[in-house]
N, C-alpha and C positions, 0 to 999 in steps of 0.2 A: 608466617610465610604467605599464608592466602593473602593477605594486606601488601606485603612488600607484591606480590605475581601481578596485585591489580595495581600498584603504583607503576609498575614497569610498563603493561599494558596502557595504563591513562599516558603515559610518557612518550608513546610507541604511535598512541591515536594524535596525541598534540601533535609528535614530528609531524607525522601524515597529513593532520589539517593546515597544520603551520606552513 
């Protein structure tokens, strides 16, 4: 779960830098 919370997160920062 802790793995899928930071894929979502790292997912969450790319939209935002993208």
């Amino acid at each position: 779960s802790r793995y899928r919370n930071l894929a979502l997160c790292g997912a969450l920062s790319l939209s935002k830098f993208g």
